[in-house]
N, C-alpha and C positions, 0 to 999 in steps of 0.2 A: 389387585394390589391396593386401590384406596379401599376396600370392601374389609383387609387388613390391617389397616392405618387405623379404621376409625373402631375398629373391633379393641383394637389394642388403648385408642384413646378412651374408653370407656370403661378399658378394662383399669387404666392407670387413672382416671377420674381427674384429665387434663381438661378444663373449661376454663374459660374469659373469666370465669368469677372467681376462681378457687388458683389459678397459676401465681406461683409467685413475684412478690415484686421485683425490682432491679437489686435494690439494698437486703434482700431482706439472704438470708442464711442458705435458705431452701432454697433457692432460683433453681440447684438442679438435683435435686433429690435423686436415687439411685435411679427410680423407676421411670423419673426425665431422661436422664443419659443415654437408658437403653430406647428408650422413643426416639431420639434425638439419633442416637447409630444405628436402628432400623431404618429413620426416613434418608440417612446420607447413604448408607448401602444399597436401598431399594431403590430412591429417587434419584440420588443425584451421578451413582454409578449404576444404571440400568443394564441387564443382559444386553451386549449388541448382537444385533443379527449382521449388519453391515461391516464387515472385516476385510482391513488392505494388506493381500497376500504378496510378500516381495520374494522373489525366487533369483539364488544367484547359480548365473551357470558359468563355471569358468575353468580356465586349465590348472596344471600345475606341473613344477618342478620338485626336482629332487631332494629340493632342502625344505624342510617343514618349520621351519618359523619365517621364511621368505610367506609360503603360503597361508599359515596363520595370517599374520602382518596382511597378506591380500585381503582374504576372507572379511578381517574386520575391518578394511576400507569397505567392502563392496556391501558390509551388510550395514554400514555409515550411508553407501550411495543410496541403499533401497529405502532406510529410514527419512532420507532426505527426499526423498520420492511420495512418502507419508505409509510406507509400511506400517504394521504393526506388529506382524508375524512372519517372521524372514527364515527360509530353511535354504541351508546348506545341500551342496551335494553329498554321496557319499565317501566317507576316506577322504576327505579333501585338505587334511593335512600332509597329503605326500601322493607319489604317484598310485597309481593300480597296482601295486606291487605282485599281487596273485598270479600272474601271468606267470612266475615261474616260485618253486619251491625253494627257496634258499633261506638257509636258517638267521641268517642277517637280518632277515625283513621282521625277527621278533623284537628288533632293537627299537623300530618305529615306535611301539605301543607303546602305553602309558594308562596309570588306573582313571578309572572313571567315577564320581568325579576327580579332576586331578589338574594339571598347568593349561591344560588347554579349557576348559571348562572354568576355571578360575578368571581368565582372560576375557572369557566370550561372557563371562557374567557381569562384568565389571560393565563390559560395553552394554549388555543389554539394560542395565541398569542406568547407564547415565542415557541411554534414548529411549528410553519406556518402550523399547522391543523386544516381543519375544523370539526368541532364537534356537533353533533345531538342527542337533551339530553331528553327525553321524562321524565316529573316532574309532580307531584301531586299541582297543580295551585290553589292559593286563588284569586278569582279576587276580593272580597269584602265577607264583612258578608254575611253570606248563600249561598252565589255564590261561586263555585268550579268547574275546569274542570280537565281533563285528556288532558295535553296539551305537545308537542315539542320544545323546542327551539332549534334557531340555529345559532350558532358561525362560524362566517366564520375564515380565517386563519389569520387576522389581529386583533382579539377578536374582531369585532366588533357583536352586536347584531343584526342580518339580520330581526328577527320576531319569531314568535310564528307558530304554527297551535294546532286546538284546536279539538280535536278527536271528530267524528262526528258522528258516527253508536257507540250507548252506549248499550253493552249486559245485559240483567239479568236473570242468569242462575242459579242453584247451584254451590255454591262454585265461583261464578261471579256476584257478586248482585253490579254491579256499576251501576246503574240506584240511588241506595239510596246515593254515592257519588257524580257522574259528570253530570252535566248541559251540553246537549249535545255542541257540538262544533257552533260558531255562525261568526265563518271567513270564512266560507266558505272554498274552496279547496285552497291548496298556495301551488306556488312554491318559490323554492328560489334561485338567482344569485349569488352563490359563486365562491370563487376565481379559482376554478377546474372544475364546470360544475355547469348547472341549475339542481336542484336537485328539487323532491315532497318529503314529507312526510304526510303519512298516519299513522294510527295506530292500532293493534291488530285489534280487530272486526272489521275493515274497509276493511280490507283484504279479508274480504268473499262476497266485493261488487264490481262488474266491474264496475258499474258506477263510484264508486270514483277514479277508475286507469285511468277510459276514460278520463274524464275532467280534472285531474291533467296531464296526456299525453299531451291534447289539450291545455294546458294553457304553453305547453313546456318543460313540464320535460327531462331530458337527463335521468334520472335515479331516479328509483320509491324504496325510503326508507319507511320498516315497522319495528318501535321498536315493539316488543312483549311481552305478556305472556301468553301464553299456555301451559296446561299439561295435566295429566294424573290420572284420580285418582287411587288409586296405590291399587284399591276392583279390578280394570277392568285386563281381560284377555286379553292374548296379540293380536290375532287377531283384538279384539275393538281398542285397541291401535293403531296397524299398518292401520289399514282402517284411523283412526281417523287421525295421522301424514301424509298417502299417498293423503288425501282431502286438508288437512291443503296448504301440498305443491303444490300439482296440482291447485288450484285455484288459487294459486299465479305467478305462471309460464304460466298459460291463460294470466292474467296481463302482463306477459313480451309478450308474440306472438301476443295477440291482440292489442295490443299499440306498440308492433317495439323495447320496452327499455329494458336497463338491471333492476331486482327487486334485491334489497338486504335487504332479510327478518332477522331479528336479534331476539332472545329469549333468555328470562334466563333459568336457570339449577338449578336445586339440588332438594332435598327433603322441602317442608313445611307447614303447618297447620299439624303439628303433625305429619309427616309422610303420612297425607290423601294424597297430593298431589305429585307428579314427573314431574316439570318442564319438559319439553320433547327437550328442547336444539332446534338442530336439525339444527339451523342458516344456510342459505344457500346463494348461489349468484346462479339466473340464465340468462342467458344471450337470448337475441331478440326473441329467436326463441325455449325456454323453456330449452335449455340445461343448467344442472347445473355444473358452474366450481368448485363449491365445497360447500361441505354439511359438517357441524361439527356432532358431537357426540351425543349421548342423554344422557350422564351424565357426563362428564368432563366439566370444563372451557377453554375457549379455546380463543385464539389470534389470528387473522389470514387474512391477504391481500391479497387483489386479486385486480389484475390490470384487469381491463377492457379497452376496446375502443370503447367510445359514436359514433363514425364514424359509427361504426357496422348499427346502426341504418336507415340511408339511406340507405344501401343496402339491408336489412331486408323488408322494407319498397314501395322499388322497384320491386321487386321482388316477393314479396306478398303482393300486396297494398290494403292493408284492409283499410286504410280510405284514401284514393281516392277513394273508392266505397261506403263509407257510403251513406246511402240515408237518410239524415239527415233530410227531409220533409218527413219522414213517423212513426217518431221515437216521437210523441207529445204523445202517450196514456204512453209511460214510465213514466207518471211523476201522473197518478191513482195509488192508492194502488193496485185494482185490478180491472182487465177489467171486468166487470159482468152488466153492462146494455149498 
């Protein structure tokens, strides 16, 4: 960095003898100015590697500006916490609605960007936080996705990602909702770190962590919802939450990053379901610097260091050894002829 400064001062023929006076016309000639916002962009706004990750996990009801209106207290509580980069869960404008098919539940959705994204940017703008809002997306008549936006800390609108792996399961029928995701993998250059987002069912695919990694990510975000149905024994339970988490934290070791997996909480469709919470941060190398609850709300930051990553990376260089000329049959459904 100073190896550039002075390359640049030499280049501009900025010396004690030759800089202009206080009075004089020239003080800032073009080729000062641009010296002058090189050294405030490089110097005094330096890449951080240290980032305060605030993760909210919470419930909700049926009315979706009641949960708006939550969301941006709670993404208020984590900035007051000293976040910097705050993600939402997923859908967290309304309940899990996928749990069954009814054509009412296209009423939720709304374009992206659009009211709720207008809102969330206002806010991340008056607390210099960045905010990652995963919404129910109308892109046009009959076209719907399951999609992320993301507000950097200046409210500006950095883009979308549009959830790519659509499950349908019981009690998960978003295949009859979301037109799978069609942006392909994204990262995003925010004012704190380049961040991925992913979402919910993408999470149980390494390939989407590889390529959003290889594309740069500093740090792999999944808004979620997963639960529980609340007929299952707790054994089912706990295998079901230890897979959940374990294949995300592969995510962090086999790609070098930190993952901050985020889900909502509480009881609903009737009490069938129990949100399973669970929100956790793990950091390079699968350790988790902290797990939330499986039935409280919860607020909560955690400062990470993106640096981790090149030494994670050195040390166990899993792609410096990719053999990436052997890896073409990954892209058949199934190897059988």
């Amino acid at each position: 960095m100073n190896g550039g400064y002075r390359q640049r001062g030499r280049q501009h023929d900025i010396t004690a003898n030759n800089y202009p006076s206080a009075n004089s016309p020239e003080r800032f000639p073009p080729s000062t100015v641009n010296i002058l916002y090189f050294c405030t962009q490089n110097f005094l706004h330096p890449h951080m590697s240290k980032v305060k990750v605030g993760l909210v996990q919470m419930s909700c009801t049926a009315n979706k500006d009641e949960n708006l209106q939550k969301a941006v207290a709670r993404v208020r509580e984590a900035a007051a916490k000293g976040a910097q980069i705050v993600c939402l869960q997923e859908l967290f404008t309304s309940l899990y609605f996928c749990d069954v098919e009814d054509y009412d539940n296209f009423k939720l959705a709304e374009p992206v960007p659009g009211p709720s994204t207008e809102v969330l940017s206002k806010v991340a703008a008056e607390l210099g936080v960045v905010i990652i809002a995963s919404l129910f997306e109308k892109r046009t008549q009959g076209v719907y996705h399951n999609t992320t936006a993301v507000l950097d800390a200046d409210g500006t609108y950095l883009g979308k990602y549009r959830k790519m792996h659509i499950p349908d399961d019981p009690a998960y029928y978003e295949k009859f909702y979301f037109t799978p995701g069609d942006l392909g993998y994204k990262v995003f250059k925010t004012k704190f770190a380049t961040i991925g987002v992913l979402i919910c069912w993408d999470q149980w695919y390494p390939e989407a962590a590889r390529i959003t990694a290889l594309m740069g990510a500093e740090i792999l975000f999944y808004p979620t919802a997963i639960g529980w149905a609340t007929s299952q024994d707790d054994a089912t339970n706990t295998e079901q939450y230890n897979a959940w988490q374990t294949i995300q934290r592969s995510h962090a070791v086999a790609n070098g990053v930190h993952v901050v997996s985020v889900n909502r909480v509480g009881l609903e469709q009737n009490g069938a379901m129990k949100f399973w919470g669970g929100s956790f941060v793990s950091n390079p190398f699968g350790t988790v610097l902290y797990q939330a609850s499986h039935d409280k709300e919860e607020v909560e930051v955690i400062a990470i260091d993106t640096e981790q990553t090149d030494r994670y990376r050195t040390h166990w260089p899993f792609l410096r050894d990719r053999r990436i000329d052997s890896y073409q049959p990954i892209t058949k459904r199934f190897i059988d002829e």
